[in-house]
TORTOR-252601 format. One record per residue (C-alpha): residue number from 1; residue in three letters; z, y, x. Coordinates in Angstrom, 3 decimals, always signed. Layout:
! residues N
+-----+-----+----------+----------+----------+
!   k !   r !        w !        v !        u !
+-----+-----+----------+----------+----------+
! NUM ! ALA !        Z !        Y !        X !
...
+-----+-----+----------+----------+----------+
***
This chain:
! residues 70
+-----+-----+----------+----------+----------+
!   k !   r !        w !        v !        u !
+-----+-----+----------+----------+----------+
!   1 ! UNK !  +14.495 !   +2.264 !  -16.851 !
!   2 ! UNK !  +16.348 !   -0.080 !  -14.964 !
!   3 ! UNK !  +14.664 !   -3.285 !  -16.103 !
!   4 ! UNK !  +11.156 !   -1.336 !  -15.204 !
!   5 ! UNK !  +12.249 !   -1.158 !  -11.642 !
!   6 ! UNK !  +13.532 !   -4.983 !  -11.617 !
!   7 ! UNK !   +9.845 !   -5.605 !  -12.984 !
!   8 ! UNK !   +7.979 !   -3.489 !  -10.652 !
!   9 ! UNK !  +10.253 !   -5.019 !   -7.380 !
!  10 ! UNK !   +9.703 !   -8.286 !   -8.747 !
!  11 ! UNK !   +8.440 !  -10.431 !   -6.034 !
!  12 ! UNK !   +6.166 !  -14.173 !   -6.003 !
!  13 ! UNK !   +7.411 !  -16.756 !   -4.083 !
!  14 ! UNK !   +5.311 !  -15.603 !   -1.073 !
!  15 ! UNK !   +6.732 !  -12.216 !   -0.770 !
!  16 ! UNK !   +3.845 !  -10.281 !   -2.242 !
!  17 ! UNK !   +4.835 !   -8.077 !   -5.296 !
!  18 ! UNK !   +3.431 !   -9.696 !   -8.482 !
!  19 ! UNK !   +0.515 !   -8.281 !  -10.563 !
!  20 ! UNK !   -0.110 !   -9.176 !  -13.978 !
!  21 ! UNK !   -3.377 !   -9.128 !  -16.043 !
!  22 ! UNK !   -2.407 !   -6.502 !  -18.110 !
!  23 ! UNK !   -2.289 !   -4.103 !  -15.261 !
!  24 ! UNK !   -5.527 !   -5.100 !  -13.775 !
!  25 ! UNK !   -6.793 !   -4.368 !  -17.049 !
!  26 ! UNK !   -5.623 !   -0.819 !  -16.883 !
!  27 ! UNK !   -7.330 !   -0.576 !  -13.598 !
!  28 ! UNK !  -11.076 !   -1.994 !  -14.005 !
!  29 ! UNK !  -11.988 !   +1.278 !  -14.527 !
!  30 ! UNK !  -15.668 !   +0.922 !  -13.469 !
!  31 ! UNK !  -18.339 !   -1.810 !  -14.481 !
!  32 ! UNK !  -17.967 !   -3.565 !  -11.183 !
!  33 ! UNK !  -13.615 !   -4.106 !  -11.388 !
!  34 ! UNK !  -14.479 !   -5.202 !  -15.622 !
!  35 ! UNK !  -17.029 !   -7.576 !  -13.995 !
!  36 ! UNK !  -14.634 !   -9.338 !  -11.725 !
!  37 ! UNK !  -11.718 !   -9.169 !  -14.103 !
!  38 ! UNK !  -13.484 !  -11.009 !  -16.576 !
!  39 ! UNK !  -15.944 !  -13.248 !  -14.890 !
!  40 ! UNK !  -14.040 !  -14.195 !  -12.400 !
!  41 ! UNK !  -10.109 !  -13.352 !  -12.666 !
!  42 ! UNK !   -9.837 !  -14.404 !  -15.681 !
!  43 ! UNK !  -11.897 !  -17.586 !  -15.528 !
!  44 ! UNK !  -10.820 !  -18.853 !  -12.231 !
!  45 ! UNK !   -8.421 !  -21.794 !  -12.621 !
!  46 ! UNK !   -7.871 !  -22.474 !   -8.749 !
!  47 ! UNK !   -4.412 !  -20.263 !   -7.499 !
!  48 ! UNK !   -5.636 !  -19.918 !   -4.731 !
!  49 ! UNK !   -9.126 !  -18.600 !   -5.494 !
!  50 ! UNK !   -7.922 !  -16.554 !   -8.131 !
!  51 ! UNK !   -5.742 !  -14.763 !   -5.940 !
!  52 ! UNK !   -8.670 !  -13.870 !   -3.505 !
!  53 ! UNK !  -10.475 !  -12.360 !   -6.172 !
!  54 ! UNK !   -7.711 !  -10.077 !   -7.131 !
!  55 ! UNK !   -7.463 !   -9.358 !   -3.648 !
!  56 ! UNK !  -10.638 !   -8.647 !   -3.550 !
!  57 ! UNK !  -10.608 !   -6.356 !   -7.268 !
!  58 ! UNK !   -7.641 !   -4.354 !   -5.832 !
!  59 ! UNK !   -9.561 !   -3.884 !   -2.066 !
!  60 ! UNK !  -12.343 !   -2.074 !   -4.243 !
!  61 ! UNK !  -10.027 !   -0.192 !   -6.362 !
!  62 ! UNK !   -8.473 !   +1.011 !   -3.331 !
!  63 ! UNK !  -11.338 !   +2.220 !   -1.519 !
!  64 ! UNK !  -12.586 !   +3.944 !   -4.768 !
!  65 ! UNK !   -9.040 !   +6.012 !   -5.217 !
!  66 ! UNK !   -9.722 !   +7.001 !   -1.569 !
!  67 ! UNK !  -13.062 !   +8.171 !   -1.974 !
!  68 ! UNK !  -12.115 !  +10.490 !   -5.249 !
!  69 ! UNK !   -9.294 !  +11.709 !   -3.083 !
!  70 ! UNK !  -11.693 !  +13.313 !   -0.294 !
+-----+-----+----------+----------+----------+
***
């Protein structure tokens, strides 16, 4: 349990708490999220980039848990 919450509080060099693939994959629940997972996520090679896109992948999966939740 304990080394769950050192993963989960785990934090980049930026501050931002980290996100692996693995739990993206959990989330691309829908056709669009699978889309940018694997054409884009998972194909980008910039850091930079890459980290817009999952930006962007958890902006949508945000506003779709918000929807479901009215």
């Amino acid at each position: 349990m304990e080394d769950t919450m050192k993963q989960k509080s785990k934090q980049d060099k930026d501050g931002q708490t980290a996100i692996n693939i693995t739990q993206l994959r959990q989330m691309a629940t829908t056709k669009k999220l699978r889309d940018i997972l694997q054409n884009h996520i998972d194909k980008e090679t910039i850091p930079t980039v890459r980290t817009a896109w999952i930006e962007y992948f958890l902006e949508i999966k945000n506003k779709k848990i918000l929807l479901n939740k009215r």
